[in-house]
Structure formats: C-alpha cells, structure tokens
C-alpha positions in Angstrom: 158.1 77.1 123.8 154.8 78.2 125.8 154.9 77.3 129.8 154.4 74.7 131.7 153.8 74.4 135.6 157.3 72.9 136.1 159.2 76.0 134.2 157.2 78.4 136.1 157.3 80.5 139.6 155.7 83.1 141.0 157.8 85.8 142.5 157.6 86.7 146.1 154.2 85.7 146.5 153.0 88.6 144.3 151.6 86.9 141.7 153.5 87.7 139.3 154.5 84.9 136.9 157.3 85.0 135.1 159.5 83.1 132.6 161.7 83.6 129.5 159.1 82.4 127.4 155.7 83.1 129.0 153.4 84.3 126.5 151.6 86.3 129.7 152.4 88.4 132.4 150.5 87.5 135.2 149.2 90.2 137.8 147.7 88.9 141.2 146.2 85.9 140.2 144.7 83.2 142.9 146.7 79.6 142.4 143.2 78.5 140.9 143.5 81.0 138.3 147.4 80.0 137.4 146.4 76.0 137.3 143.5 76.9 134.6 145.8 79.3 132.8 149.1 77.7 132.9 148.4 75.1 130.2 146.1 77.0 128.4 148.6 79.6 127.8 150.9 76.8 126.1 147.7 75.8 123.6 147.6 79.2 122.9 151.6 79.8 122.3 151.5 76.2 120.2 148.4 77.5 118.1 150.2 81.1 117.3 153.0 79.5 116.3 151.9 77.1 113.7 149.6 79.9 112.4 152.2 82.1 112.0 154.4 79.2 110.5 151.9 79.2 107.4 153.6 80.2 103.7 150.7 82.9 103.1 150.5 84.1 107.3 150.7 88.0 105.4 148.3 87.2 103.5 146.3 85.8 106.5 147.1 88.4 108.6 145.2 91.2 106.2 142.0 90.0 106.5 141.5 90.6 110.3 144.1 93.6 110.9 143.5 95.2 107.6 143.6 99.0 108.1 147.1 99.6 106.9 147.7 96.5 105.2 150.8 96.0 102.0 152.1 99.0 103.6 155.9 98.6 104.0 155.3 99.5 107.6 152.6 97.4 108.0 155.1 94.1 106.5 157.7 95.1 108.5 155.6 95.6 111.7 153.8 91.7 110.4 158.1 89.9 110.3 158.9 91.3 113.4 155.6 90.2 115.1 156.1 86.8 113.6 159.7 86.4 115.2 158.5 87.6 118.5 155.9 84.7 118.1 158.4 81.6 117.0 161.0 82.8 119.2 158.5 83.1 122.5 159.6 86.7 123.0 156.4 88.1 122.7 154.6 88.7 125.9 151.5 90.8 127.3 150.4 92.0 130.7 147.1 89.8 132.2 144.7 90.5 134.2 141.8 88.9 135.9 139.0 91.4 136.8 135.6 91.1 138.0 132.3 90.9 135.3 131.6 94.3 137.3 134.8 95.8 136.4 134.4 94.4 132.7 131.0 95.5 132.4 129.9 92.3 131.5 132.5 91.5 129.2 134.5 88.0 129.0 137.3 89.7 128.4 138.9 92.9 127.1 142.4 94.6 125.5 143.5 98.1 126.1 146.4 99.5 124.3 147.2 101.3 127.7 145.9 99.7 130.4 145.7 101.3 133.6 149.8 101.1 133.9 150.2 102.4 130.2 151.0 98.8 128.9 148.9 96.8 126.7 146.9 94.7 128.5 144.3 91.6 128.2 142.0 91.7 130.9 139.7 88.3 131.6 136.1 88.2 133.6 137.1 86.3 136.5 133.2 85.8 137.1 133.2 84.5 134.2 136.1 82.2 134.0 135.5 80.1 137.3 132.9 78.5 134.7 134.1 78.8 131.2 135.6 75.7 129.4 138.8 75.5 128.4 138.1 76.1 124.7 135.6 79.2 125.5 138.4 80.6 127.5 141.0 79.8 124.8 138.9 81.6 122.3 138.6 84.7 124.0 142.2 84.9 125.0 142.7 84.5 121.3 140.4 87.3 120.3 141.5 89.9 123.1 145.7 89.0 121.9 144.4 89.8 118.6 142.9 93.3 119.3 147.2 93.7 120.2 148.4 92.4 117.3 146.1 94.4 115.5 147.7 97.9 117.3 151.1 96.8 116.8 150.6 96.0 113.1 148.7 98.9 112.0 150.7 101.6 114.8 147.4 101.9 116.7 144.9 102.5 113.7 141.9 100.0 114.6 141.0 97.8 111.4 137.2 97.3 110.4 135.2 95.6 113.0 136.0 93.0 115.5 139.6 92.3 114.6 139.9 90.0 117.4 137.3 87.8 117.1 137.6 87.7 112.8 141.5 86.6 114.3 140.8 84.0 116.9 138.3 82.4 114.4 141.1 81.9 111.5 143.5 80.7 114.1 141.4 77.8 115.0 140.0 77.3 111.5 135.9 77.8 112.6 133.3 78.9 109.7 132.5 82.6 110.3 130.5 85.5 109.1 133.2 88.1 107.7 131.1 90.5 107.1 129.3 90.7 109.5 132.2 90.9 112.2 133.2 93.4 110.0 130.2 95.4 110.7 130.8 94.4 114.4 131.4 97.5 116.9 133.7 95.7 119.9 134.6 99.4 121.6 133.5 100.6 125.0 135.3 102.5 127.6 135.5 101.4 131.4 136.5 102.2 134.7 138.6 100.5 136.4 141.3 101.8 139.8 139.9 105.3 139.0 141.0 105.6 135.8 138.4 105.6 132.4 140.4 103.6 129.8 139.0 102.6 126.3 138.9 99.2 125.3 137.8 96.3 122.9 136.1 93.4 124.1 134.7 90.0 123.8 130.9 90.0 124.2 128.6 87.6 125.6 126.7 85.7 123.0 122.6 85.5 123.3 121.2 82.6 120.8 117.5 84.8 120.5 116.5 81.7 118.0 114.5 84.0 115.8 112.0 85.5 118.4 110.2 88.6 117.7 112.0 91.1 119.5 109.9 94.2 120.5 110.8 97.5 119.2 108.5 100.0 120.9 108.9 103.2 122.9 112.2 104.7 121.9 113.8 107.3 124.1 116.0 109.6 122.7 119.4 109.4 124.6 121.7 112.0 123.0 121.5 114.3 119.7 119.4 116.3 118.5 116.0 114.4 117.6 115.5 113.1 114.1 118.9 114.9 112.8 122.2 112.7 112.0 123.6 111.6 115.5 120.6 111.5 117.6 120.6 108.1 119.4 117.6 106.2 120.8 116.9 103.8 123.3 114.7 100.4 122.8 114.3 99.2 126.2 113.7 95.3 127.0 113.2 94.4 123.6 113.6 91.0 124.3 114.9 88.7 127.4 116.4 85.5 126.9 118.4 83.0 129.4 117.4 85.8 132.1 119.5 88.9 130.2 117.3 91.7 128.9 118.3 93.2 125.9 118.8 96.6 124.8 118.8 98.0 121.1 120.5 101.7 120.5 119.6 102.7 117.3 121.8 105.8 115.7 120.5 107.9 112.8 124.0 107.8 111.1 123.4 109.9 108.3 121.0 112.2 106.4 121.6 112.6 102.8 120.7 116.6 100.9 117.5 116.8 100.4 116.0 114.3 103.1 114.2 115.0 106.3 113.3 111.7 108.9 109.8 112.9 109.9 109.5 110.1 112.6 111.6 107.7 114.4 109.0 105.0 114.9 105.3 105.5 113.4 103.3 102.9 115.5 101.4 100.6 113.0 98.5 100.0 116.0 97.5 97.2 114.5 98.1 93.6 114.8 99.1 91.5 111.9 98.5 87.6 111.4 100.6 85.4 109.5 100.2 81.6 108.8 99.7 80.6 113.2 101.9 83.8 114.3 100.4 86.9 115.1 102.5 89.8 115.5 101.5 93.6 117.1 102.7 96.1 114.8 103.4 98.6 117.5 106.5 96.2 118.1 107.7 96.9 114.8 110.8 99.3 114.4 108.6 102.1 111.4 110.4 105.1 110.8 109.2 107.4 108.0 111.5 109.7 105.5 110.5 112.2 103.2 112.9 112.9 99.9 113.0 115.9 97.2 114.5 113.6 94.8 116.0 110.5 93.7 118.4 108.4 96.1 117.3 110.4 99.2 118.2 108.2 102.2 118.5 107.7 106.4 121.1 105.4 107.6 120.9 103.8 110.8 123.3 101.4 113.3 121.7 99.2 115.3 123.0 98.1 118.3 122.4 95.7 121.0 122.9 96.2 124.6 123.0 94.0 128.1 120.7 95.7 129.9 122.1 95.2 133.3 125.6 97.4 132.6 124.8 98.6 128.7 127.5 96.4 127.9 127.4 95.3 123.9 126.2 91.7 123.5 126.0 89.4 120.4 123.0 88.0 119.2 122.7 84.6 117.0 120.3 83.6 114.7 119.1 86.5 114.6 116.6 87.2 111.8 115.3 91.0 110.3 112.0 91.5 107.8 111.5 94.5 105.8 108.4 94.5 104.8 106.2 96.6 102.5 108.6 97.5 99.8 106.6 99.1 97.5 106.9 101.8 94.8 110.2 103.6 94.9 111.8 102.5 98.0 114.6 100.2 98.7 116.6 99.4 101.6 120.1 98.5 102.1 122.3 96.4 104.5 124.4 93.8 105.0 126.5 91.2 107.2 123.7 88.7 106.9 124.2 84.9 106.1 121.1 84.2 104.1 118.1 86.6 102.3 114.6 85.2 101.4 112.0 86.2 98.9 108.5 84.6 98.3 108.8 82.6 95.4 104.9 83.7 94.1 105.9 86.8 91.7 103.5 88.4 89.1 101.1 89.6 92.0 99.5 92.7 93.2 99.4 93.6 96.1 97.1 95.7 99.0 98.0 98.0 101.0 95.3 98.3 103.9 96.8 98.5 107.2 97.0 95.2 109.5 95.8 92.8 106.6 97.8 90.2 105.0 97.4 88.7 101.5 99.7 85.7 99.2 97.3 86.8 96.3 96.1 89.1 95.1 94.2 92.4 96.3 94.9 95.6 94.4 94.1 99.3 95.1 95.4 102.8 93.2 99.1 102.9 94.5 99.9 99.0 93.6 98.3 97.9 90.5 101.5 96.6 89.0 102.6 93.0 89.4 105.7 93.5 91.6 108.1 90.9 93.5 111.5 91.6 95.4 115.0 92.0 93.8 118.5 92.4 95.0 121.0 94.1 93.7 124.3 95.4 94.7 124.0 98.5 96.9 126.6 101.2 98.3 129.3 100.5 100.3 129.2 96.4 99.7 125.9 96.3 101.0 122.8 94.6 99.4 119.6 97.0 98.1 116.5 95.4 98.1 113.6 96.7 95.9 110.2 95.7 94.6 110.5 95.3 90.4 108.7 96.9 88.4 109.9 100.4 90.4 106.6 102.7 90.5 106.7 106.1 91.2 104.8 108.1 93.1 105.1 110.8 96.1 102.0 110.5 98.0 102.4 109.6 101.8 101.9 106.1 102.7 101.5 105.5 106.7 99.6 101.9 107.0 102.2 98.6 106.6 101.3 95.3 105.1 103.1 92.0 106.0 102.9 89.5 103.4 105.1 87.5 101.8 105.4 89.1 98.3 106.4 92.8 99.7 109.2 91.3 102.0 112.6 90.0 102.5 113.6 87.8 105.5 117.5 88.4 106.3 119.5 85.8 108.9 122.1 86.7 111.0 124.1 84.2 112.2 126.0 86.6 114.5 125.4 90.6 115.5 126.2 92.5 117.6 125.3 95.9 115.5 124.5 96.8 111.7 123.8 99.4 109.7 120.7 99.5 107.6 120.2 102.5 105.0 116.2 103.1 104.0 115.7 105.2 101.0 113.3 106.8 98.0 114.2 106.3 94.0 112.1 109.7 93.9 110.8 112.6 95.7 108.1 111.5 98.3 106.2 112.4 101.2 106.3 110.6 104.3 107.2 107.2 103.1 107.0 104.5 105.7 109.5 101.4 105.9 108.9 98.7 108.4 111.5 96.4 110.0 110.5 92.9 111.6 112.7 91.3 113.8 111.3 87.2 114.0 111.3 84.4 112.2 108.4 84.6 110.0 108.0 81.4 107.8 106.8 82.1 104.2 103.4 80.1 103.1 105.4 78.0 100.5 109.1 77.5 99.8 110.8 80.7 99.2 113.7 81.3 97.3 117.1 81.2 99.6 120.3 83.1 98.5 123.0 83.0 100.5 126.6 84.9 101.4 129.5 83.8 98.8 132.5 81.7 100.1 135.6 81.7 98.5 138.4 78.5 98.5 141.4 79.9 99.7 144.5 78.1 98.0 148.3 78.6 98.2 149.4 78.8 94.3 152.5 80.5 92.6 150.1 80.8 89.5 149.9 84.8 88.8 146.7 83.8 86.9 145.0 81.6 89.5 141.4 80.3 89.1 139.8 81.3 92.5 136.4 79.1 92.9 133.9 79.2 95.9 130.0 79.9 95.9 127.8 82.9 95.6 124.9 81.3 96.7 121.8 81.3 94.4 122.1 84.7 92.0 124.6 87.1 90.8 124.0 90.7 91.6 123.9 93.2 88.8 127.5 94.5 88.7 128.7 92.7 91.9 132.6 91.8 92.3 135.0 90.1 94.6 137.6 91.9 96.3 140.8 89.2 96.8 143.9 90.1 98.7 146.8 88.1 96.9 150.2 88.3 98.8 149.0 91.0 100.2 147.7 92.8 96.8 144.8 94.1 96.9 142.6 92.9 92.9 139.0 93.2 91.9 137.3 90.9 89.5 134.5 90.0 87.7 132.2 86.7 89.3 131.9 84.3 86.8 129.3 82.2 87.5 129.5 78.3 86.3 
C-alpha cells in the first residue's frame, strides 16, 4: 500500500507520477519535490488506513465532516470512501505552486481545480523549508477538505474541516470549537482562472501582546448596518508579518441601531506595570429599545502582505466594563478568567483603574462577573446583580472586577455578540486584546473535554471535565454511532 521510490516512474519526463496505488497525482514536480514527497505520501497512506481501520471511524468521521452526517447518503458516501482508502484506490491530483499563487497559504483544496478535478495544491516556497511532519499535517488537512465534499456531496461542514481532520488522524489535543468557528475559504487566481478554495493558514504565536485596534476603514457595506466590513490595519507585527483584523457587523437584531464602530477611549489606562492607550481598544457603542437587543460581529485576521487569513495562538481578548445591563457573548476560547474579589463597587471615570472600591450614581451595587450559557453554544458574560438603566455611558474602566480575560489557543476568526438586557442609549462595550494579569489569583474555568470510549452499552457513562463551574442550563451534545443525543452534565 502507499509508494515507494522503487514502485514509482514518472512518465515521459512530464512529471507526472503514477502508480496503481499512489495516493497522489503528481503534476510537474522538480525530482526535489518527488524525493520529499515520495515517502511522505506512504506515511500519509499508512496513517489513513489505520484511522479508517478503527471500529467507531463513522463515528470519527462526523465530528470533522459533520454537515450531512447519519444521513443514509452520507453512510454510504463514508463505506465507499473507506474502501477506496484500504484498497489504495483513492487518489487526488497534486500540485506544487508558488506562496504567490497561494496567497500565502501552505497549502489549499479546490473541489474543481483549474482542470475541474479536485485538487491539493502545496506552497512550494514554503515546502523547500517545512519538516516532514509540518508538511505531513497540511497534506492531511488539505485531503480532508476532499473527503469532506465527497461525503457530504459538496455541502462544506462547520469550520475548518480539514484541520479538525488532520488533528484526529494524528491524535493532537485541539480546540473544537474553536476550529469550528474557523473560516478556511478564499478564492485565488491561478492560470487565469479565479477558483475558490480552502486552505491551510500560516500560524502567528502573538504570545498575548496588545494588538492595536485603531482607525477602522470601512471596506464594503453600508456603514454601521449588518454587512458593512472594516479594516484594522497593522494591528500588530510579529516574526516580520503584519497583521490585519476585518471586522464584519454580522447582524443587527429589531429594535437596535450601532451608533459607532469604534468610540476612541483617548485615554490611557494603567494596570499593575502595563499601561495600555485606550484609543487601541476595539469600543463600539449600541443603542436598544428593549430587552436582548444585540450587534454581532466576526473577527477576522489577515496577512497583510496578500490579505491572506492567518491563525493566531495564544491569543487572549478582555471585555471590560460590563456594567448594568449588558452582556456579551462568544466562544471558541480555551480558558475564561474573572477577579476573584466580588462584593465591590465599582467607578466609572474614564482612564482610572480601581481593585476596591469607588462608587458613583450608575454603580452603587456590589457586582462581579458571571457566565452563563448563551445563544448558539456560546458563553454570555454579565455583571450580577443586573442593574437597569438607559442612560448613555461613553467613558471605559479597566479593572479587574468589571472584566473577563478569554484565551485562545488558536484563531483565526470569531464571532462575538455585544448586547443590552433593556432599552438604552449609547451603551459602550470595550474589547482588549493583551494579556492583562489580574492583581491576585483569579478564578480560571476552562473548555470541557470529554473521554471518548468504544462501548456496546446503550446506557454508557460518558466522563470528561467541564472545567471549574457548570453553566445554568448547559448540555453536551454526543454523537453515538452516528446518533446525534443531548444530556444533562452531571457534575461529580
């Protein structure tokens, strides 16, 4: 099974390599390229082969390409696809581009190619310096994004597919929900043609730095409505890449009007040793007629260079100020923190920071931050006791009793809903994005796990860890042989 150089030839010099079992077809590829590939192509085979050897590889199968999955086409598409894999029939065009022709990316699929096959495309640029176990991972991830159209008959699953894939083949811990949240699409050009593809991005380790969200330019849409998109330019550069955040106003909900994009704070605020200029913080402001109003946004980050996507580790976000009625929502994150001091008030004068006390007419009340579970399996954050009130509130306070401090081990874009328990006037949220350490131990919850197990029992005991609290109402969705059940967590 797989190839190896001594079962291999290239036809007529075209560089074209071909064998009953190769798991590529090769197109124009330099005798470097073939010597690098050739036994990585057999890892790859071997690794495909076990995974798809596994009792539960359906059940497997669902969590990355998930968009039509326990459909009888969707099993039958899954058999065949295994067969292909343990009999070494299956087989997809390869192609070695340039970075320039990729945009930047290390590699890409497209379901049509530029000769209407699929297609894997890798960043030659790229790959004259990659190990063999970065290159092994992205040829993983790119044969997924295939797998995924052949199972679900081109409907693209949630996320990055490929990457979610390529991670369960070769057993790594990951982030599923926050590759879920992933956007992996882009279109290029390449001999003339504009095809659409999905694509493995470059990985930035920003380490926690505050990244500098100031200046946006609006790049298409209609300002402030539901699909305007603006521009954050240089918000950080790191390793010599400068980095780009898109931010999209996603949607509106009745009864809710973004009055501003960005409201500069113009101030600078000082925490602990760090001292941060609140022009650089991402501010918009909403105004709601009534309960729930709300403003989602995706974020989105950028190379710079081509406006290629790139993914950013360790990257950490702060909302801050949570006060009265508001709350936002997101998710994909690792890990959330929350000050551990509760029962405090808190002031709200512009570019000042307190971890005691200070009070003034709009926060009186003692108030900390909770979680709960929000819409769409995100988290909502809120300050506890809710207070209502509908006066505007411009000026931003960073302390550590009005915010939480969200990790991402891995993004590449999120969505992030900001909203009102009430009707209010000009209510300003304010987003952080840098490590900001809290003044004493904070309290640290962080993403469940779950112990996957292969069991014949129809009433299994599923265990795993939901880090430090239970949300209010919060479930666990579990695929069992490729049934989809919802239960209650029952903490221990």
């Amino acid at each position: 099974m797989g190839l190896s150089p001594s079962n291999s030839d290239l036809n007529n010099n075209t560089g074209i390599l071909s064998t009953a079992v190769s798991l590529f077809t090769y197109k124009e590829l330099s005798s470097t390229q073939v010597e690098l590939l050739t036994p990585l192509q057999l890892l790859v085979q071997e690794q495909l082969s076990t995974w798809f050897n596994q009792k539960d590889y359906l059940t497997q199968l669902a969590i990355p390409f998930s968009a039509t999955a326990g459909t009888e086409s969707w099993i039958a598409n899954a058999e065949v696809l295994r067969q292909s894999i343990l009999d070494g029939s299956y087989s997809i065009r390869l192609e070695v581009r340039s970075g320039a022709d990729l945009n930047g990316a290390l590699g890409a699929y497209s379901a049509t190619g530029t000769t209407g096959q699929p297609t894997v495309y890798l960043n030659g640029d790229w790959l004259a310096s990659a190990s063999a176990a970065q290159i092994q991972a992205v040829l993983l991830e790119e044969i997924g994004h295939d797998f995924d159209n052949r199972l679900n008959n081109g409907v693209d699953s949630l996320g990055d597919e490929g990457e979610i894939f390529a991670n369960l083949v070769q057993g790594n811990e990951f982030n599923l929900a926050a590759l879920q949240e992933s956007a992996d699409q882009a279109q290029i050009n390449l001999d003339g043609q504009a095809i659409s593809i999905e694509q493995s991005a470059p990985t930035i380790d920003v380490g926690g730095v505050f990244l500098n969200f100031n200046g946006p330019q609006l790049q298409s849409g209609t300002a402030l409505q539901a699909g305007a998109v603006y521009k954050y330019t240089n918000i950080a550069t790191v390793g010599g890449v400068q980095i780009n955040a898109l931010i999209t106003v996603a949607s509106i909900s009745a009864g809710t009007t973004l009055t501003n994009i960005d409201t500069d704070a113009g101030v600078n605020y000082t925490v602990g040793s760090q001292t941060f200029n609140g022009t650089n913080f991402w501010s918009p402001t909403i105004t709601t007629t009534g309960a729930g109003g709300n403003v989602s946004f995706r974020v989105e980050f950028q190379d710079n260079a081509d406006n290629s996507p790139i993914i950013l580790t360790n990257l950490y976000n702060n909302s801050i100020d949570l006060d009265g009625s508001e709350f936002v929502e997101y998710g994909g994150f690792s890990q959330y923190q929350v000050s551990n001091i509760t029962g405090l008030p808190r002031t709200r004068t512009a570019g000042t920071t307190s971890t005691s006390s200070g009070t003034n007419t709009n926060l009186t009340t003692p108030t900390e931050i909770a979680a709960a579970a929000g819409t769409g399996g995100q988290v909502r954050f809120v300050n506890t006791p809710q207070t209502t009130y509908s006066n505007s509130a411009t000026g931003l306070i960073l302390n550590d009793e009005g915010r939480v401090q969200t990790l991402f081990d891995s993004a590449s874009s999120f969505t992030i809903t900001l909203g009102i328990n009430g009707a209010a006037t000009n209510r300003q949220f304010g987003s952080v994005f840098a490590f900001i350490p809290f003044a004493s131990t904070p309290t640290t919850v962080t993403t469940p796990t779950v112990n996957s197990q292969i069991t014949n029992d129809t009433t299994p005991t599923i265990t795993g860890t939901v880090g430090n609290t239970v949300l209010v109402d919060q479930s666990l969705l579990l695929l069992l042989l490729t049934v989809l059940h919802t239960t209650e967590i029952m903490p221990t």
